[in-house]
C-alpha positions in Angstrom: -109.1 128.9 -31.9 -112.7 127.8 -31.8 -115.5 130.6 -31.2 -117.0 130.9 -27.6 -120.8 130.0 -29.2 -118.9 126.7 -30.9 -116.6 126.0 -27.9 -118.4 126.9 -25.0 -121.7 124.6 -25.2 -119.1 121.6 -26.2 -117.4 122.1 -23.9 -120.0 121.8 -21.2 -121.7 119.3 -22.5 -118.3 117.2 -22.4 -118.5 117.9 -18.3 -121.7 117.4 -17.9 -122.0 113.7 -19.3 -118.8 112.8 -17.5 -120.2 114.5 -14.1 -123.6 113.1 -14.5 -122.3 109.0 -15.7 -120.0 109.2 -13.2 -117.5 107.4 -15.9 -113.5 107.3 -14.1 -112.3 108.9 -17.5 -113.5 110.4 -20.3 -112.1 111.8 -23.5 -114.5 114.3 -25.5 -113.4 116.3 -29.0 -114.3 119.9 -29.1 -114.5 121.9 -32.3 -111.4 122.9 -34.6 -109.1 120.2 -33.1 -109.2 121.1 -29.4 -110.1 118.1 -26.7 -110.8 118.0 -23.0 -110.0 115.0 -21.0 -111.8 114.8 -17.4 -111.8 112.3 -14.4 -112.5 111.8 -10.8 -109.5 111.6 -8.1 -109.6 108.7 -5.8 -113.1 109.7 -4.3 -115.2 108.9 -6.9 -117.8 111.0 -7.9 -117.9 112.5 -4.8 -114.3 114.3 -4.7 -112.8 116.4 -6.9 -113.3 116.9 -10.4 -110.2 116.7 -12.7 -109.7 118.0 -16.6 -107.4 118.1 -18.6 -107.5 120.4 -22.0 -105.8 120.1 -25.3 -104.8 122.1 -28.2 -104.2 121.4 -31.8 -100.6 121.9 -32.6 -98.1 120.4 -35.4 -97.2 117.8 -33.4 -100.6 116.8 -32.7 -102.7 117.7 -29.5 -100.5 119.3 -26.9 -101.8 119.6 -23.7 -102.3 123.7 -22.4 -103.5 123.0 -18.5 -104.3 120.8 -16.3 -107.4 121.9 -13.8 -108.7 120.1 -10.5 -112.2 121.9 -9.2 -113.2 120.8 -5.4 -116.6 119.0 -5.1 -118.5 122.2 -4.2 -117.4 124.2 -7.3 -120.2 125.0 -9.9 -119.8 123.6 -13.1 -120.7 126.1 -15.1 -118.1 127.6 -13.5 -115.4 125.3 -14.0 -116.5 125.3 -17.8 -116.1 128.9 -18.1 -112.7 128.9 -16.6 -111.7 126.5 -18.8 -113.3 128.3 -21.9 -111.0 130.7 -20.6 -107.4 128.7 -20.6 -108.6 127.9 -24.2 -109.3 131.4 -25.2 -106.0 132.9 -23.5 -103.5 129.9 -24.2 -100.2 130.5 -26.0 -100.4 130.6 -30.5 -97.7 127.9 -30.4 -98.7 125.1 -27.4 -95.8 122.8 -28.4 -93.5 125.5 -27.9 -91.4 125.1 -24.5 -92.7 126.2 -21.3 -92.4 129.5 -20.3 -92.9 130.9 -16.8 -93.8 135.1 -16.9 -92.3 137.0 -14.1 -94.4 137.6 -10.8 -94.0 140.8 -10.8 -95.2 141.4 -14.7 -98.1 139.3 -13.9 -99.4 141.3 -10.6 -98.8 144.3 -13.0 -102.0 143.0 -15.2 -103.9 141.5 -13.0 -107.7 143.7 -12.2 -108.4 141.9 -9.6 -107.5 141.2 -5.6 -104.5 142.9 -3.9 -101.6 141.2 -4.7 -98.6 140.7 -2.8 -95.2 138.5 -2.6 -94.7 137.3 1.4 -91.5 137.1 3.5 -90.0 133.7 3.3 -92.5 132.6 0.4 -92.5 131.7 -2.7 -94.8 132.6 -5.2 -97.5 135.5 -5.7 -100.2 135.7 -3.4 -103.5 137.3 -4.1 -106.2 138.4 -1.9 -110.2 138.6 -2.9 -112.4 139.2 0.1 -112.1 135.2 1.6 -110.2 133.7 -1.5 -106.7 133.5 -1.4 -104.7 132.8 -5.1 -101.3 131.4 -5.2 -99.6 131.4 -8.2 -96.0 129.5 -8.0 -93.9 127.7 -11.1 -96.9 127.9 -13.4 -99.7 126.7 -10.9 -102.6 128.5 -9.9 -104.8 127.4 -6.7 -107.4 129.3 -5.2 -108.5 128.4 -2.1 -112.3 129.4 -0.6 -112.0 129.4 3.2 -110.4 126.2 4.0 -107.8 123.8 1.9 -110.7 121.9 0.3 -112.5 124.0 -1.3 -111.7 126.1 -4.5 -109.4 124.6 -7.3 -106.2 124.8 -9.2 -104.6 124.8 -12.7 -101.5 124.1 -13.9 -100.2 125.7 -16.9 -98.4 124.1 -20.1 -96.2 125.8 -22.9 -95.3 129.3 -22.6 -98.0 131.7 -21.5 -97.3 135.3 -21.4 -97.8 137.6 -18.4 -101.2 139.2 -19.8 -102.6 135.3 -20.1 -101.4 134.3 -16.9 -103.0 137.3 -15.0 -106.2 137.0 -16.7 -106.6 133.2 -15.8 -105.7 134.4 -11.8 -108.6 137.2 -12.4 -111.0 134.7 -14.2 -110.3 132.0 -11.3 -111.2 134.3 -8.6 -114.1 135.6 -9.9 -115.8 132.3 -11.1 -115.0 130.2 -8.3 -116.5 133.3 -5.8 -119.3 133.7 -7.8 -118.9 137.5 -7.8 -120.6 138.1 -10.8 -124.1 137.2 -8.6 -124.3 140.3 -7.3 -123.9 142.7 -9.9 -126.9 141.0 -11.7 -128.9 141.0 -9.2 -128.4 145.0 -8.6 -128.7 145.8 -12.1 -131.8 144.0 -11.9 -133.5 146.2 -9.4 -132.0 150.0 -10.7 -133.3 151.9 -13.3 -132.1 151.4 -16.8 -130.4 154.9 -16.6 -128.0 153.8 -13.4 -128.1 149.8 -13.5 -124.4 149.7 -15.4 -123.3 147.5 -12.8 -119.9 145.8 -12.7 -118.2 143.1 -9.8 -116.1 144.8 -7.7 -112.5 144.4 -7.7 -111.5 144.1 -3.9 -113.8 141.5 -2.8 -116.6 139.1 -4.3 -119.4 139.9 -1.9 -119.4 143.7 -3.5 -120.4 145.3 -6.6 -120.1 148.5 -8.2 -122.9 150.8 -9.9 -121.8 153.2 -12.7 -124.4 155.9 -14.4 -124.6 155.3 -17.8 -124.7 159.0 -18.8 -122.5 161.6 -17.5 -123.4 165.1 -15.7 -124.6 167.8 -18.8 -123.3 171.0 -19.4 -125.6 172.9 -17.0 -124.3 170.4 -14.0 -120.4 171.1 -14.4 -119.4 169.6 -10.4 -121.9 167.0 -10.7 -124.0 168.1 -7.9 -127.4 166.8 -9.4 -126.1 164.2 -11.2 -125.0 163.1 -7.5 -128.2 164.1 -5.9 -129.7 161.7 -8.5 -126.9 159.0 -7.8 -127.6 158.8 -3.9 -131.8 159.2 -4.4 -131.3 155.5 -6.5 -129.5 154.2 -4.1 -131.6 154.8 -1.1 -134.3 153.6 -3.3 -131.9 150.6 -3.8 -131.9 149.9 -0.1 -135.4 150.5 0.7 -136.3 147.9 -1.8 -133.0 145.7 -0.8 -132.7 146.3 3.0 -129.7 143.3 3.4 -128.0 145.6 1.6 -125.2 148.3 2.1 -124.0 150.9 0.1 -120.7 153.6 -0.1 -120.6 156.3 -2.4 -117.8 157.2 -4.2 -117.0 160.8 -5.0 -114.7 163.0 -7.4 -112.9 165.5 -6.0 -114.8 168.2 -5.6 -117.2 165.7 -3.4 -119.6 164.8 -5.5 -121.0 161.1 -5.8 -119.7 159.3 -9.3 -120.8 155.7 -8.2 -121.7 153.2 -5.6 -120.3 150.8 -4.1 -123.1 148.2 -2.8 -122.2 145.2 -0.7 -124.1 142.4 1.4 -124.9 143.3 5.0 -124.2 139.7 6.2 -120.4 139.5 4.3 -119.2 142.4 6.2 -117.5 143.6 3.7 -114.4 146.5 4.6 -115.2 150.1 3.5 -112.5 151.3 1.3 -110.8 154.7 1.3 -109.8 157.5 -0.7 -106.4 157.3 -2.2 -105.2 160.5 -4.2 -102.0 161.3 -5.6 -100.5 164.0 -7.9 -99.1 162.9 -11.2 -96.9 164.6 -13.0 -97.3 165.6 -17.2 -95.4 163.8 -19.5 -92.7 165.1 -21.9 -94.4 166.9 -24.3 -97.8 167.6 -22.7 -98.6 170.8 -20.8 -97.4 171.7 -17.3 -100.0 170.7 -15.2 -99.9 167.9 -13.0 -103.5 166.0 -12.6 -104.8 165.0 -9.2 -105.8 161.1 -9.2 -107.9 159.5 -7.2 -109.5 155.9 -6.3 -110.9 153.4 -3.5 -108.6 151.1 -2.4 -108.3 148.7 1.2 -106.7 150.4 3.9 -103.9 148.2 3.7 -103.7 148.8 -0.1 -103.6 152.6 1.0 -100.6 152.5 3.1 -98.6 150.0 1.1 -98.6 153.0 -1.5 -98.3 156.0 0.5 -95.3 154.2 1.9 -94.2 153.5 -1.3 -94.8 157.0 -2.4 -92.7 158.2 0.4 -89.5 156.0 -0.5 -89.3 157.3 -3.5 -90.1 161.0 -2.5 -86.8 160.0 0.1 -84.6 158.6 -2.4 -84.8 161.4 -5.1 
């Protein structure tokens, strides 16, 4: 595999020339062997951008996905995800194709709330106004409407863990939801700007403290005090901003949640639950909690409550 500071820049060079001649098709070598092969669809220039990418293997360049980006998509973006199918395809491309379960695949996946519909085929995946639908090795995202987002197609046998990372990867390039977590981090103080996207919906991002509570501040109580005063400096410097705190169990704030006033972004909720030790640790059963989507919240209480019923 070629190393991201090698690959990368190829890579989006290859892109750009073909975006910028406007050439039908193009065939560009990357380093150690791989190649990316990228056209236009019947629109020209103008409609969507197609690519192709290959993979050395012992019978000789074997294809790992196909990718179609809609005429609004960043390429940048569409260079990253690609870096991405490179960086996450199978050792043995020429092997045959292999389709992961659904199920294994929502298992990894960090991003969205997944779910498999009625009278439906495939996995669905919701990220604030992108929708992913994975189904017999194809990914599509979709922004909105039909026409905008993009797709790949996957070749050879990728794993569960690959296949959930490229659904991950997908929805946050093509959402740009990386924008505003830079942007935050840009305007908090060095101690409190670890800021990371969020993982329910792209117009959201997350601030973590970079240091924990000390000794003499065992509930957190000025750590938190110190949380919320950053964040209300936040807002008075960012006023199209909105911001939730989340807090531990015994209440205090452990990080934000900040989010753009104009997305309307959902609020999420507390979801806690009481697991149980495992065999050979001591007795005591640990109370977790998180912030999930309302709908997110009830899908597992219910679940939580089957089980409870069936044992």
């Amino acid at each position: 595999m070629p190393q991201p500071n090698t690959l990368f820049p190829a890579l989006a060079d290859a892109l750009a020339l073909h975006v910028t001649t406007g050439a039908r098709r193009t065939r560009t070598d990357l380093p150690n062997g791989y190649a990316v092969a990228a056209g236009f669809g019947p629109h020209g220039p103008a409609g969507d951008l197609q690519a192709a990418v290959f993979a050395p293997s012992q019978q000789g360049p074997t294809r790992i996905c196909n990718a179609r980006f809609s005429p609004g998509t960043a390429l940048p973006a569409a260079t990253r995800l690609l870096a991405r199918a490179v960086r996450e395809a199978p050792a043995a491309p020429c092997a045959p194709t292999v389709r992961p379960a659904l199920a294994d695949v929502a298992r990894h996946l960090t991003v969205g709330a997944p779910e498999q519909r009625p009278d439906e085929p495939g996995l669905f995946v919701e990220y604030g106004h992108a929708t992913a639908w994975l189904c017999e090795g194809r990914l599509g995202v979709t922004l909105g409407s039909a026409t905008s987002g993009g797709s790949i197609t996957f070749s050879g046998p990728w794993d569960a863990v690959a296949v959930a990372a490229m659904v991950d990867c997908a929805l946050l390039e093509l959402t740009d939801a990386q924008a505003l977590a830079a942007e935050v981090s840009a305007l908090l103080p060095a101690r409190w700007n670890r800021v990371l996207h969020d993982q329910w919906h792209p117009a959201a991002a997350v601030a973590l403290p970079r240091h924990s509570p000390g000794p003499d501040d065992p509930l957190g109580r000025k750590f938190s005090r110190e949380l919320m005063a950053a964040g209300r400096e936040l807002l008075t410097r960012w006023p199209d901003l909105e911001m939730q705190p989340f807090c531990s169990n015994e209440g205090a704030a452990v990080a934000l949640r900040v989010s753009r006033r104009e997305a309307r972004v959902p609020e999420l909720v507390k979801f806690a639950r009481l697991v149980p030790p495992r065999a050979g640790e001591p007795p005591i059963s640990v109370l977790h909690s998180e912030y999930v989507p309302p709908a997110v919240r009830a899908a597992r209480r219910a679940a939580l409550f089957a089980g409870a019923g069936r044992e």
